[in-house]
N, C-alpha and C positions, 0 to 999 in steps of 0.2 A: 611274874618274871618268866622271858624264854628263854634258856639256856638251850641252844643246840648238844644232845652228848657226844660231838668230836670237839666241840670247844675246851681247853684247859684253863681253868681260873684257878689262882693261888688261895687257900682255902683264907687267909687275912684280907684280900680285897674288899672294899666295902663297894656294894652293887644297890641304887637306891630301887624303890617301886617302879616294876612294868619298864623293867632294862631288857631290850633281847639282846642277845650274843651270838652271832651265827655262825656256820659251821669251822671247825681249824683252826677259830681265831683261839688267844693267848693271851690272858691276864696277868700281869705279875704284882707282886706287892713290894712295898706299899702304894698301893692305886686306890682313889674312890672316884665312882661314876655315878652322874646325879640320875635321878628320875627322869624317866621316861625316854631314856636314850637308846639307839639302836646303832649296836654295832654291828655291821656285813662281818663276810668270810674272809679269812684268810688274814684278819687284822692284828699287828702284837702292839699292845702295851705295856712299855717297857714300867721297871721302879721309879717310884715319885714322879705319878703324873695324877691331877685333881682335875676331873669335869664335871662340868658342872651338868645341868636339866637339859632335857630334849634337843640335845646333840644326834646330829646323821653322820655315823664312820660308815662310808661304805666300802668296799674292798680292798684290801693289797694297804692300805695304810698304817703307817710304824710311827706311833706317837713315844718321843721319849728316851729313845737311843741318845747313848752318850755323843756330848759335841763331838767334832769335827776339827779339835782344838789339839794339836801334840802336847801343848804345854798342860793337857787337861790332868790332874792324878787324880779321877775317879772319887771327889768326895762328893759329898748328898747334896746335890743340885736339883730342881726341880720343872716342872712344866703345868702350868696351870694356863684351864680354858675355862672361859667363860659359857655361857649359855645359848642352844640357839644357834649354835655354828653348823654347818655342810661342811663336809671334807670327804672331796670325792676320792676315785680310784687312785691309789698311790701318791696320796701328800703323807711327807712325812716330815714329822716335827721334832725340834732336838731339844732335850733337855740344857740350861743356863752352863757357865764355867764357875758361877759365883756364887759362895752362898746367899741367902737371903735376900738374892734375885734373881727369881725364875723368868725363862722363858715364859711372856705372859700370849695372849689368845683372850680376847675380850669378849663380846658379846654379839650375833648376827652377821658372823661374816660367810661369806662362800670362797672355800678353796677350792680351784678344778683341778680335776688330775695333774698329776705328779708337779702342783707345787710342791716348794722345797721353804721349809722354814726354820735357818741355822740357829744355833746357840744365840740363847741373851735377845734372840728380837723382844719387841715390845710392836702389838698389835690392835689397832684400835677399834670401833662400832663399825661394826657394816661395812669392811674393808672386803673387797672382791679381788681377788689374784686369781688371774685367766691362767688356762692352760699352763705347765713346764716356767711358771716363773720361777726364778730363785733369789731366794734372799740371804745376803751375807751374814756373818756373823755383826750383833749389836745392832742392826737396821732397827730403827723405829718409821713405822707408818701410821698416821692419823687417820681419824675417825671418817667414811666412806671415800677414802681413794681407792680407786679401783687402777692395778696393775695390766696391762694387753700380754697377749699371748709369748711366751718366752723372754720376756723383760727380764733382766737379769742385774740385781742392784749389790753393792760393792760393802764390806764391811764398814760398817759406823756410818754408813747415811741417814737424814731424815730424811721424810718425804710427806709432807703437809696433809692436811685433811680436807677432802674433798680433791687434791690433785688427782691428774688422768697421767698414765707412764703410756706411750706408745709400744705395739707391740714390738716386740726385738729389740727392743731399748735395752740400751748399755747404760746404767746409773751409777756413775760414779763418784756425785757431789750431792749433794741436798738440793731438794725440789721444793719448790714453792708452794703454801696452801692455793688450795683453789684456781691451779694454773693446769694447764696443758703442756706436756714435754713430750719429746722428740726428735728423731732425727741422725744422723753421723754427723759429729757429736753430737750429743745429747742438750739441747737446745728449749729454754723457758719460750714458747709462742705467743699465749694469751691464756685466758680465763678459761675454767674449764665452762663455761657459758650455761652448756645443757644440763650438766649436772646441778650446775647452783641452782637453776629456774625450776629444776625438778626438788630439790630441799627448799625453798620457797624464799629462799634469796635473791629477791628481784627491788623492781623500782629503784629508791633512794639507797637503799644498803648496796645493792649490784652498783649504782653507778658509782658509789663511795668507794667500792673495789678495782672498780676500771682505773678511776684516780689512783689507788694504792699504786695497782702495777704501772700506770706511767709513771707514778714517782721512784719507782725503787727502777724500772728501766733506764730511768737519765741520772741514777745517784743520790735522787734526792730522799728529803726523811719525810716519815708520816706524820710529822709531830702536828700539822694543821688540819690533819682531816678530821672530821665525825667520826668520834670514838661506837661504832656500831659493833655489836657482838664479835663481828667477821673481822675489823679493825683490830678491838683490844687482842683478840686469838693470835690475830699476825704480827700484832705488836710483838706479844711476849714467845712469840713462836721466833722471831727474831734477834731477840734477845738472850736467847742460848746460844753458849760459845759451840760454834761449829767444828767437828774436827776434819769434816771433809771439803768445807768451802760450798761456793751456791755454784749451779749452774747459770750460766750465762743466756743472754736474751738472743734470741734469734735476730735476725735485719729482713726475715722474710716469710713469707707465708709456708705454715706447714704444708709440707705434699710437694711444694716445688725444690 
């Protein structure tokens, strides 16, 4: 273990094997940090935050500050990260409003500077938030959608797994798995294409998807397609009652 000596840990913190802590940063308890994690300068973790193994905190990052909630009155909320995450210069993450559901942070994601990640999100595998994105209180985001640079998403959104948010995106309804959005307003285009063919989503399951989105673009249901992993996902990813509504389909090509 490196402990910088201008770092302050709370002498109750549990710190697993070959944690460094670098200079100024600020432990509080009750916190545990798993193995092999490296936290930068200048970083505080705040009470009841659990990380998990070979986490990168680097600089100016505030894990765990109470929400962002008036209605909040200060009881033991929590924030739990998974394993394997980046969290660059100045993301900072909030502790839940509820008991016995934290703020979750899954496993292999990359935050870049000063994301913003409110009370109550729920955050999936390999989720990438570019630059100054900010997420509302409640967002849930699936497993590798990656957010563009200052996206900015609304309390109580989903946002599907494998979706793309363009940057400066204003999200204020629920985003489609595996789609592309965009635009003033915020507009479903097409399939996030490049990403699926890079997760090995191609041939017969891709075109099984292409079919999805033209069906749900003219209204219609999936109930005749090829139940393909990506299908049943969208099935029952639709099948949650939504409290923000879906965003709607574009009539035109992104960029114009």
């Amino acid at each position: 273990m490196r402990i910088h000596p201008t770092a302050i840990i709370a002498p109750e913190a549990e710190l697993g094997e070959n944690v460094t802590v670098g200079p100024y940063t600020i432990i509080h308890s009750p916190v545990s940090i798993g193995a092999e994690t490296t936290i930068g300068p200048h970083v505080v973790i705040h009470p009841f935050v659990r990380l998990g193994y070979q986490n990168k905190i680097h600089a100016h990052v505030v894990i765990g500050d109470t929400p962002q909630d008036l209605s909040f009155n200060n009881i033991e909320t929590w924030v739990y990260i998974g394993n394997n995450n980046i969290l660059r210069e100045g993301v900072t993450i909030h502790r839940s409003t509820k008991l016995n559901h934290p703020t979750e942070i899954s496993c292999n994601c990359y935050f870049m500077a000063y994301a913003h990640v409110a009370h109550d999100c729920i955050i999936g595998h390999h989720v990438i938030l570019t630059n100054n994105v900010l997420l509302g209180g409640h967002v849930e985001v699936g497993d590798k959608a990656i957010l563009g640079g200052s996206a900015v998403v609304h309390q109580h959104c989903r946002i599907g797994a494998y979706a793309m948010v363009q940057g400066n995106g204003s999200v204020g309804q629920d985003v489609l798995p595996y789609t592309i959005v965009g635009g003033h307003p915020v507009r479903h285009y097409r399939l996030n294409t490049i990403g699926l063919r890079r997760a090995g989503i191609n041939g017969e399951r891709y075109r099984t998807l292409e079919q999805a989105f033209w069906y749900l673009r003219n209204g219609s249901d999936l109930s005749s397609l090829a139940e393909t992993p990506e299908i049943s996902y969208l099935k029952n990813w639709l099948a949650v009652k939504s409290k923000r509504g879906l965003h709607r389909f574009a009539t035109e090509k992104l960029g114009k």
